[in-house]
C-alpha positions, 0 to 999 in steps of 0.5 A: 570647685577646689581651686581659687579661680579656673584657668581662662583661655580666650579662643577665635573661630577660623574659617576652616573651623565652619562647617556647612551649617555656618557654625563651628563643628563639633570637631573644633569644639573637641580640639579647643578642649584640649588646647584649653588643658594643654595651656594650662598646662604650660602656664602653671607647669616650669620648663624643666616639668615639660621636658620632664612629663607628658599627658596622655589623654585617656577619656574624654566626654562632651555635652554640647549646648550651644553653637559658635559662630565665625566672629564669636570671641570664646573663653575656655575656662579649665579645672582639675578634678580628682586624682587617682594613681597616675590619672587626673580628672579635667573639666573644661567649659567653653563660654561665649560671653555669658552662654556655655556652649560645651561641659567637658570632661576628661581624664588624663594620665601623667606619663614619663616623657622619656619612658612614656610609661604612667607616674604616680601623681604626687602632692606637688603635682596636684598642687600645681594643677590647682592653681587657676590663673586669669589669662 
Protein backbone atom coordinates (compact mmCIF):
# COMPACT_ATOMS: atom_id res chain seq x y z
CA UNK A 1 0.00 0.00 0.00
CA UNK A 2 1.80 3.38 -1.27
CA UNK A 3 0.23 5.59 1.30
CA UNK A 4 0.46 6.41 5.23
CA UNK A 5 -2.73 4.91 6.50
CA UNK A 6 -6.30 4.38 4.27
CA UNK A 7 -8.94 6.72 4.56
CA UNK A 8 -11.61 5.06 7.37
CA UNK A 9 -15.31 5.53 7.31
CA UNK A 10 -17.55 4.10 10.04
CA UNK A 11 -20.66 2.72 8.50
CA UNK A 12 -24.33 1.63 10.28
CA UNK A 13 -26.62 -0.95 8.96
CA UNK A 14 -30.49 0.23 8.63
CA UNK A 15 -33.44 -1.76 8.63
CA UNK A 16 -34.12 -1.03 5.01
CA UNK A 17 -30.36 -2.38 4.49
CA UNK A 18 -31.82 -6.08 5.69
CA UNK A 19 -32.75 -8.50 3.18
CA UNK A 20 -35.17 -11.49 3.74
CA UNK A 21 -32.33 -13.81 5.19
CA UNK A 22 -31.70 -10.82 8.27
CA UNK A 23 -28.47 -9.55 6.69
CA UNK A 24 -27.32 -6.88 4.79
CA UNK A 25 -27.90 -7.56 1.08
CA UNK A 26 -25.47 -7.32 -1.56
CA UNK A 27 -26.69 -4.20 -2.86
CA UNK A 28 -25.72 -2.36 0.27
CA UNK A 29 -22.56 -3.55 0.34
CA UNK A 30 -22.09 -1.88 -3.24
CA UNK A 31 -23.72 1.20 -2.09
CA UNK A 32 -21.47 1.85 1.04
CA UNK A 33 -18.25 1.23 -1.50
CA UNK A 34 -19.01 3.83 -3.19
CA UNK A 35 -19.85 6.14 -0.04
CA UNK A 36 -16.55 5.13 1.38
CA UNK A 37 -14.74 6.50 -2.15
CA UNK A 38 -16.96 9.64 -2.22
CA UNK A 39 -16.01 10.46 1.59
CA UNK A 40 -12.82 10.32 0.83
CA UNK A 41 -13.09 12.27 -1.78
CA UNK A 42 -14.61 15.17 0.19
CA UNK A 43 -12.20 14.91 2.89
CA UNK A 44 -9.04 15.25 1.07
CA UNK A 45 -10.48 17.14 -2.11
CA UNK A 46 -10.90 21.57 -1.16
CA UNK A 47 -14.44 23.14 -2.36
CA UNK A 48 -12.99 24.74 -5.25
CA UNK A 49 -11.64 20.98 -6.60
CA UNK A 50 -15.45 19.61 -5.95
CA UNK A 51 -17.00 22.19 -8.13
CA UNK A 52 -14.10 22.06 -10.00
CA UNK A 53 -14.06 17.82 -10.91
CA UNK A 54 -16.19 15.01 -10.69
CA UNK A 55 -15.93 10.97 -10.78
CA UNK A 56 -17.24 9.00 -13.05
CA UNK A 57 -17.49 5.23 -11.89
CA UNK A 58 -16.30 3.11 -14.71
CA UNK A 59 -15.74 -0.74 -12.93
CA UNK A 60 -16.43 -1.85 -10.20
CA UNK A 61 -15.84 -5.50 -8.86
CA UNK A 62 -16.44 -7.14 -5.53
CA UNK A 63 -15.37 -10.20 -3.38
CA UNK A 64 -17.88 -11.01 -0.56
CA UNK A 65 -16.58 -12.91 2.62
CA UNK A 66 -18.75 -12.23 5.30
CA UNK A 67 -22.02 -11.04 6.34
CA UNK A 68 -23.31 -7.67 8.08
CA UNK A 69 -25.93 -7.67 10.33
CA UNK A 70 -28.45 -4.85 11.88
CA UNK A 71 -26.39 -3.47 14.79
CA UNK A 72 -23.01 -4.32 13.37
CA UNK A 73 -20.68 -1.12 13.46
CA UNK A 74 -18.83 -1.16 10.07
CA UNK A 75 -15.56 0.41 8.94
CA UNK A 76 -14.93 1.19 5.11
CA UNK A 77 -11.23 1.57 4.81
CA UNK A 78 -10.13 3.04 0.99
CA UNK A 79 -7.26 3.62 -0.92
CA UNK A 80 -5.93 4.62 -4.40
CA UNK A 81 -4.28 2.40 -6.48
CA UNK A 82 -2.62 3.30 -9.96
CA UNK A 83 -3.41 5.94 -12.13
CA UNK A 84 -3.42 6.02 -15.93
CA UNK A 85 -4.38 9.11 -18.19
CA UNK A 86 -7.80 10.30 -16.63
CA UNK A 87 -8.62 6.96 -14.96
CA UNK A 88 -7.78 5.65 -11.26
CA UNK A 89 -7.41 2.36 -9.58
CA UNK A 90 -9.72 2.21 -6.03
CA UNK A 91 -9.71 -0.19 -3.24
CA UNK A 92 -12.15 -0.28 -0.78
CA UNK A 93 -12.30 -3.12 2.29
CA UNK A 94 -15.28 -3.28 4.36
CA UNK A 95 -14.57 -4.41 8.29
CA UNK A 96 -16.45 -5.65 10.88
CA UNK A 97 -14.03 -5.27 13.90
CA UNK A 98 -11.51 -7.64 12.84
CA UNK A 99 -13.44 -9.55 9.97
CA UNK A 100 -13.31 -8.41 6.21
CA UNK A 101 -16.52 -8.58 4.87
CA UNK A 102 -15.95 -7.44 1.30
CA UNK A 103 -12.52 -6.61 -1.20
CA UNK A 104 -13.44 -4.03 -3.78
CA UNK A 105 -12.10 -2.79 -6.60
CA UNK A 106 -12.90 0.13 -8.88
CA UNK A 107 -11.78 2.24 -11.45
CA UNK A 108 -12.99 5.73 -11.49
CA UNK A 109 -12.37 8.48 -14.14
CA UNK A 110 -11.70 12.06 -13.10
CA UNK A 111 -14.20 14.18 -15.37
CA UNK A 112 -14.53 18.20 -16.10
CA UNK A 113 -17.52 19.02 -13.98
CA UNK A 114 -18.64 21.26 -16.28
CA UNK A 115 -17.96 19.78 -19.42
CA UNK A 116 -18.16 15.93 -18.11
CA UNK A 117 -15.59 15.18 -20.39
CA UNK A 118 -12.41 12.99 -18.80
CA UNK A 119 -8.83 15.14 -17.54
CA UNK A 120 -5.79 13.78 -17.44
CA UNK A 121 -4.89 13.30 -13.86
CA UNK A 122 -1.92 15.07 -12.79
CA UNK A 123 0.64 14.83 -10.10
CA UNK A 124 -1.28 17.14 -7.76
CA UNK A 125 -4.27 14.86 -8.22
CA UNK A 126 -2.39 11.82 -7.51
CA UNK A 127 -1.04 13.59 -4.33
CA UNK A 128 -4.10 14.39 -2.98
CA UNK A 129 -5.64 10.89 -3.16
CA UNK A 130 -2.70 9.31 -1.44
CA UNK A 131 -3.21 11.06 1.43
CA UNK A 132 -5.01 8.75 4.16
CA UNK A 133 -6.71 10.14 6.86
CA UNK A 134 -8.11 8.65 10.24
CA UNK A 135 -12.14 9.65 10.51
Amino acid sequence: MDIKAPFRHEISPQPADIDQYNHVNNVVYVRWVQEVAIAHWQAMASPEMQQKYAWMLLRHEIDYQQQAFLGDSIVGETWVGEAKGATFERFVVLRKGEIVLTHSRMVWCLMDAATLKPRRIDNLMTELLKQGSIK
